[in-house]
C-alpha positions in Angstrom: 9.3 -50.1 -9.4 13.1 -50.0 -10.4 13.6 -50.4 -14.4 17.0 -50.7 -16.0 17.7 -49.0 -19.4 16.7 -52.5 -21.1 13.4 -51.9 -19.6 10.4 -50.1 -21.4 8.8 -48.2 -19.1 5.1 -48.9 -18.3 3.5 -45.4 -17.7 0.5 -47.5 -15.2 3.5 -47.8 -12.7 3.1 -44.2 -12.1 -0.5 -43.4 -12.4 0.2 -42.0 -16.0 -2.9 -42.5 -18.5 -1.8 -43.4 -21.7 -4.8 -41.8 -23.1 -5.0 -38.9 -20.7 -1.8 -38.3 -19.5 -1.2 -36.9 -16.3 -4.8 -36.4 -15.9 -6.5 -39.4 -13.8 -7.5 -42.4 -15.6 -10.9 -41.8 -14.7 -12.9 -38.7 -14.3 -12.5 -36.9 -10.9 -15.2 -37.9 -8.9 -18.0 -35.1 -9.0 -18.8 -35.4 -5.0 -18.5 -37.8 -1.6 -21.4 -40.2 -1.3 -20.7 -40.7 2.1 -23.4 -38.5 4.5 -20.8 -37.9 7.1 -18.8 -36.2 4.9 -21.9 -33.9 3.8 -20.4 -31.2 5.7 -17.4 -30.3 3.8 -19.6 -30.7 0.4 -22.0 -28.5 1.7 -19.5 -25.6 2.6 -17.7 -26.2 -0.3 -20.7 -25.2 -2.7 -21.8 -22.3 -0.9 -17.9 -21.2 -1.0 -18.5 -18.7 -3.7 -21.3 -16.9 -1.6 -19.8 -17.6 1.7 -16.7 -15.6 0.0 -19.0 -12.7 -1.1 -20.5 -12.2 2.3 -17.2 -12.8 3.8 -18.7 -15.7 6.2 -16.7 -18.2 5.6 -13.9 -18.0 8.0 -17.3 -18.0 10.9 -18.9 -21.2 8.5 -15.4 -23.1 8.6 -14.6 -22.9 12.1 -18.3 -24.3 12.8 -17.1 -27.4 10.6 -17.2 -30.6 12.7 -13.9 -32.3 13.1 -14.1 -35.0 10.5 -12.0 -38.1 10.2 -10.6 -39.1 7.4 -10.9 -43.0 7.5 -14.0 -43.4 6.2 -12.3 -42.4 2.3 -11.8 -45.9 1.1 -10.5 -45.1 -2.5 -8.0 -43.0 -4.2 -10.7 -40.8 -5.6 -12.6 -39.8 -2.2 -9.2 -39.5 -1.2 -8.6 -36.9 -4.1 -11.7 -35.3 -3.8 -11.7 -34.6 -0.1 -8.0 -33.1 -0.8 -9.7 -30.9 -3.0 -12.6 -29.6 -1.0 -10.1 -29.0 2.1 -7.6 -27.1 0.2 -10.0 -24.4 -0.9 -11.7 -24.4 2.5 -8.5 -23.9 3.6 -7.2 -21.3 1.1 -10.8 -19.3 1.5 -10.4 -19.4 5.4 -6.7 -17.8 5.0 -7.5 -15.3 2.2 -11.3 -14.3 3.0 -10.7 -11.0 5.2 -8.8 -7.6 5.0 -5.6 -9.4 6.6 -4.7 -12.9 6.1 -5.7 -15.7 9.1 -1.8 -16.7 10.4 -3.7 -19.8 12.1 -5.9 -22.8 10.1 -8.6 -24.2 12.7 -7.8 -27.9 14.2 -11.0 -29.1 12.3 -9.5 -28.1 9.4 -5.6 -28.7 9.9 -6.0 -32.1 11.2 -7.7 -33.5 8.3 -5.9 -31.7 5.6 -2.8 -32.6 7.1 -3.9 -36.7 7.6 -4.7 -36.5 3.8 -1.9 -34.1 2.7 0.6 -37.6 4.2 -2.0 -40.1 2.3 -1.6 -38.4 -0.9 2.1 -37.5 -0.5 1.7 -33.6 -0.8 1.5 -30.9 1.6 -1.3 -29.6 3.0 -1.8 -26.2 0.9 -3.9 -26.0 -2.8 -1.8 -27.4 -5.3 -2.1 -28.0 -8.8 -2.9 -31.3 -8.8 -6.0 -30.2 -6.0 -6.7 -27.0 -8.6 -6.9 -28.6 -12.2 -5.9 -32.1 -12.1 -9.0 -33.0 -10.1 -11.4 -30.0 -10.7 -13.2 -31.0 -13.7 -16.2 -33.0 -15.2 -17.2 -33.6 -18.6 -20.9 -32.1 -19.7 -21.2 -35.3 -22.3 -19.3 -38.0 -20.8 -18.5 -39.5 -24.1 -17.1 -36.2 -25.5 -12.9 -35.5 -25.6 -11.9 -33.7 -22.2 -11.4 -29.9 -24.4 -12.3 -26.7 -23.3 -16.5 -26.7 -24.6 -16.7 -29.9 -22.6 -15.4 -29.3 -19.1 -16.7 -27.4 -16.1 -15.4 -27.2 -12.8 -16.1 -29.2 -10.1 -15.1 -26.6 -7.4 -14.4 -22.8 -7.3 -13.6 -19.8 -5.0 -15.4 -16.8 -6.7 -16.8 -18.5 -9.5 -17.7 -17.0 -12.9 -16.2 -17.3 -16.3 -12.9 -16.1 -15.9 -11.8 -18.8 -13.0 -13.3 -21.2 -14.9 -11.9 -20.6 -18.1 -8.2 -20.0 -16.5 -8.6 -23.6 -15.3 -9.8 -25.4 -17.5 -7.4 -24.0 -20.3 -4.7 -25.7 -18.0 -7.0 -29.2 -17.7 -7.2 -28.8 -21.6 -3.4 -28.7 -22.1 -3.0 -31.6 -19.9 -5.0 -33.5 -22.3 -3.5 -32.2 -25.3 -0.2 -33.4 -23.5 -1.6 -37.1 -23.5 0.2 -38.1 -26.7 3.4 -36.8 -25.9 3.3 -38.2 -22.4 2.1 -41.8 -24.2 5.2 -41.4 -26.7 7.8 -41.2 -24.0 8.8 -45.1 -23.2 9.0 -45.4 -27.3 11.4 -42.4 -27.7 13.4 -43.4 -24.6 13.7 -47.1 -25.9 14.0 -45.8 -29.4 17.4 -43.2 -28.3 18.6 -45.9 -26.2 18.7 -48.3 -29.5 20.2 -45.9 -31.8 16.5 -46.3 -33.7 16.5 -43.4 -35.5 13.2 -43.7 -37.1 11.5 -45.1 -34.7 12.7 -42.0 -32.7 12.1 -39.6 -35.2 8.2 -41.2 -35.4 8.2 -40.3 -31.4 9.5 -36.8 -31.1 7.4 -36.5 -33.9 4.0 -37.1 -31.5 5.9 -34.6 -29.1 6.0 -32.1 -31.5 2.5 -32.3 -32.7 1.5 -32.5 -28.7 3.1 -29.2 -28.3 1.9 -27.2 -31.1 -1.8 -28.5 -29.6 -0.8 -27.6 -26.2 0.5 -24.1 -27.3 -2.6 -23.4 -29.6 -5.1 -24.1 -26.3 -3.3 -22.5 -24.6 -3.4 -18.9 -26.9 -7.0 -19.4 -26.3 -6.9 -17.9 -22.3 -8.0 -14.4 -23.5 -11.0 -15.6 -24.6 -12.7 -15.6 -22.0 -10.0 -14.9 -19.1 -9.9 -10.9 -18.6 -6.1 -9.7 -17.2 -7.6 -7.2 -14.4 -10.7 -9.7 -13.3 -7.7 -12.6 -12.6 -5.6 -10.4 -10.9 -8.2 -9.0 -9.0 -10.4 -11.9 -8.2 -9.2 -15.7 -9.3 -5.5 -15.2 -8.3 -5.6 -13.6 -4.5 -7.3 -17.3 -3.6 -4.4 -19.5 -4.7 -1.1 -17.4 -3.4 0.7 -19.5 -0.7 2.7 -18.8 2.5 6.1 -19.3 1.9 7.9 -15.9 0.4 4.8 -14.6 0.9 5.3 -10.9 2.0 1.4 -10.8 4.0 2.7 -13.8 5.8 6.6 -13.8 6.3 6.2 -16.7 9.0 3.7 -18.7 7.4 0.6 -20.3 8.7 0.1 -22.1 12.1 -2.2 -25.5 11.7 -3.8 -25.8 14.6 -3.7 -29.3 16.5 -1.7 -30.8 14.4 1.2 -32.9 16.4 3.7 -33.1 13.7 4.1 -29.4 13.2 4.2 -29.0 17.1 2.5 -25.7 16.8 5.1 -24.3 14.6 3.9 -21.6 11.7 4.3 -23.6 8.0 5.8 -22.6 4.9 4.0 -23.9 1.6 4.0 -22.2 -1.8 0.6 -21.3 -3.3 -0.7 -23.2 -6.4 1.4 -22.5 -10.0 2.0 -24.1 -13.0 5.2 -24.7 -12.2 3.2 -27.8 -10.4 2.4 -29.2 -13.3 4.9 -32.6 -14.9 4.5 -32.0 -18.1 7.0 -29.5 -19.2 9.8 -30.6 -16.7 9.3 -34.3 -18.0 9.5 -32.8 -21.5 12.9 -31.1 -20.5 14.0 -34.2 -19.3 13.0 -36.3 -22.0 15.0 -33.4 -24.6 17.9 -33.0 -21.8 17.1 -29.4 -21.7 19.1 -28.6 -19.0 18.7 -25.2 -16.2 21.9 -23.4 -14.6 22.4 -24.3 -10.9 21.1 -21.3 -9.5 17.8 -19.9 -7.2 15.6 -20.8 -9.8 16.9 -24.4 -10.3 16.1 -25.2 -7.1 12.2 -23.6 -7.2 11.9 -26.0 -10.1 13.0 -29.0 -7.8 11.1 -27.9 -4.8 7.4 -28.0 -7.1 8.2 -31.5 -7.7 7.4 -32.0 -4.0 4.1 -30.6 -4.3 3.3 -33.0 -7.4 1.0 -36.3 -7.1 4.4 -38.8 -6.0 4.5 -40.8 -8.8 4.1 -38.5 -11.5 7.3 -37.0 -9.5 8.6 -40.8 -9.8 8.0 -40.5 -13.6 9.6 -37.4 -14.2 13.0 -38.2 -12.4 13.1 -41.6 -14.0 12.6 -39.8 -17.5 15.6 -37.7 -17.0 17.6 -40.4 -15.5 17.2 -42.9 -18.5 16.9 -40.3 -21.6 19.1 -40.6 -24.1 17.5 -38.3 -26.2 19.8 -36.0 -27.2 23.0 -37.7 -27.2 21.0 -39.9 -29.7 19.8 -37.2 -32.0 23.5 -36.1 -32.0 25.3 -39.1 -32.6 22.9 -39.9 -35.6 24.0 -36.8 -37.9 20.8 -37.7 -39.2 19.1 -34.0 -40.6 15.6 -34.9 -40.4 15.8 -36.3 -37.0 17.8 -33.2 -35.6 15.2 -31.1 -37.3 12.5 -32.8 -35.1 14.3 -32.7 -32.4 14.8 -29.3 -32.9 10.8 -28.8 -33.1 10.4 -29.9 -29.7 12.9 -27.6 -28.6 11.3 -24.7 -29.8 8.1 -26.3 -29.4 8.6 -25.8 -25.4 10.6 -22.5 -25.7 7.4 -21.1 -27.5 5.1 -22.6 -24.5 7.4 -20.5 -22.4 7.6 -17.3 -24.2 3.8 -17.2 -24.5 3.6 -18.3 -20.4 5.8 -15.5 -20.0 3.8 -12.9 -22.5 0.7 -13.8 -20.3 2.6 -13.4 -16.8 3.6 -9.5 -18.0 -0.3 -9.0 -19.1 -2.4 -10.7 -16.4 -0.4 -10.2 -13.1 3.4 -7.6 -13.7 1.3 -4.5 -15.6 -1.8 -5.1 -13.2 -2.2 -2.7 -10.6 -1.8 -3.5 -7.0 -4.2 -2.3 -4.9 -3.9 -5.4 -2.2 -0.8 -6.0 0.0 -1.9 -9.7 -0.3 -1.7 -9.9 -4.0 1.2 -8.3 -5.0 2.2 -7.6 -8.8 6.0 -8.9 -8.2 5.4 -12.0 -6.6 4.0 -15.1 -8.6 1.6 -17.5 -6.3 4.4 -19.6 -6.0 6.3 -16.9 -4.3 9.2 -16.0 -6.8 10.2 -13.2 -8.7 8.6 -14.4 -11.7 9.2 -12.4 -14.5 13.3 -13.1 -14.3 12.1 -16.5 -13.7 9.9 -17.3 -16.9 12.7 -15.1 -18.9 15.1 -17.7 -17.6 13.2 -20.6 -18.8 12.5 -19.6 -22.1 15.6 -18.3 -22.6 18.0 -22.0 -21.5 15.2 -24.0 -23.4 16.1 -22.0 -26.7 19.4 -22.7 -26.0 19.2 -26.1 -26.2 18.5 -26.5 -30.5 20.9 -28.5 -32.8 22.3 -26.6 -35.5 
């Protein structure tokens, strides 16, 4: 839907939950009622063992060939994209060298769904956190105490608890997310205080964000997620254990040529680019720039919708500017640093759970993040430009 700056925007026009954010409006559905699908449930949760006795590259290609028009809602859709991608992921990664080739039962039906959902055929986050989880009460907040997993690779507590810290931030982000069309009316108005009131809820967002998010060493150990939640969500593009990619097998549209596709990060995730946009933080032109733009094309489309039309109508800053108003530059400036501090402690964590670890696995290398960058210059980069980027 086009909008003009008169517009408010209405955050259902791009599947954004005012309650929940960028999380779906309602819970990720917990399995496929439909028997023919039974198959890919079944391997799915026996992936964990299957993993363990490294069997499941022999259990995947014994998969039928399912179709995938029998998925009549966006949520089968979403949970089948799910159940494919770490089929898919543990069929690549599950051996002493990873497989250059994904079977044709596999391929062709991640592929038909990867152009349904608008999103490449490879575990993204959206597949990995956005809908992996299910609430123990279902009348109980979505926070870390109340979620589980839907799906994992290896299981046990440190896989969960790495992703369900980033389904917890995702809810914590709902109110800053929900504040957005306010704000961007608000800096388009000159309303200062109805702007300062919004950037106010971003702030707040962000200090809840940043506090779940010091939580990940509770119960996620550096060396047991280097060594045994991260190898199973690397990609194939910049990938040094697979310089040419992955071949998907009887898929027409690839024409048997290998494919390129970064590995799951949280670079996937809207949140903090729409935040940028919404603050006009602004990135230098260079290599990393244009990483940031390519994860927007593994994002659910119209969250990426969202996100560009945030940055395209946000006054924000001029507005904060042009006010000379203290108290609303001093809130802006909390959001600033409220990202920057997101960053710095993304980038503490980066150094601790993957740059110090010791590599003892050509797959999973210590200088290379999942999405296939050299991270740690990266995450510097980021924390560094947002910084930048307070009123004095």
């Amino acid at each position: 839907m086009q909008t003009t700056h008169a517009e408010i925007l209405q955050l259902e026009d791009y599947e954004v939950c005012e309650t929940r954010g960028f999380l779906p409006a309602s819970d990720p559905l917990p399995y496929l009622e439909d028997p023919y699908y039974a198959p890919w449930e079944q391997v799915a949760a026996e992936l964990p063992k299957l993993l363990a006795a490294r069997r499941a590259r022999a259990v995947i290609e014994a998969l039928p060939r399912l179709d995938i028009d029998r998925l009549t809602t966006d949520r089968e859709r979403r949970r089948a994209m799910m159940l494919l991608s770490y089929l898919g992921h543990a069929y690549v990664w599950n051996g002493d060298a990873p497989a250059s080739k994904i079977p044709e039962n596999l391929a062709r039906p991640w592929h038909a769904l990867s152009q349904t959902l608008g999103r490449p055929p490879v575990l993204s986050y959206a597949s990995y956190a956005l809908d992996n989880w299910r609430r123990l009460d279902p009348n109980a907040p979505i926070e870390l105490g109340n979620i589980v997993l839907l799906q994992n690779f290896l299981g046990g507590l440190d896989e969960e608890w790495f992703i369900l810290i980033h389904v917890d931030i995702e809810a914590k982000a709902a109110p800053a997310i929900h504040s957005i069309p306010t704000v961007l009316q608000a800096a388009a108005h000159g309303d200062a205080p109805t702007l300062a009131q919004g950037l106010g809820a971003v702030a707040a967002a962000l200090e809840q964000m940043h506090a779940v998010l010091r939580r990940m060493p509770e119960a996620c150990d550096p060396y047991i997620y280097y060594h045994r939640v991260r190898p199973y969500i690397h990609g194939w593009k910049n990938n040094p254990a697979l310089p040419n990619g992955v071949i998907y097998e009887g898929v027409d549209a690839y024409q048997g040529r290998p494919q390129q596709f970064r590995g799951e990060t949280g670079a996937q995730s809207a949140i903090i680019p729409t935040l940028d946009g919404l603050l006009g933080i602004q990135h230098a032109d260079d290599p990393l720039k244009a990483y940031l733009m390519e994860m927007r094309l593994y994002m659910p489309p119209a969250h990426r919708r969202f996100l560009e039309t945030v940055e395209a109508r946000s006054r924000v800053r001029e507005a904060v500017i042009a006010s000379g108003d203290p108290a609303l530059r001093e809130v802006y400036n909390a959001c600033v640093e409220g990202v920057q501090q997101f960053r710095a402690l993304h980038l503490h964590y980066a150094a601790e759970y993957i740059y110090k670890q010791h590599a003892k696995d050509p797959k999973n290398p210590t200088g290379v993040g999942t999405g296939g960058t050299p991270f740690m210059q990266y995450l510097k980069k980021h924390r560094d430009e947002s910084g930048n980027h307070k009123l004095s």
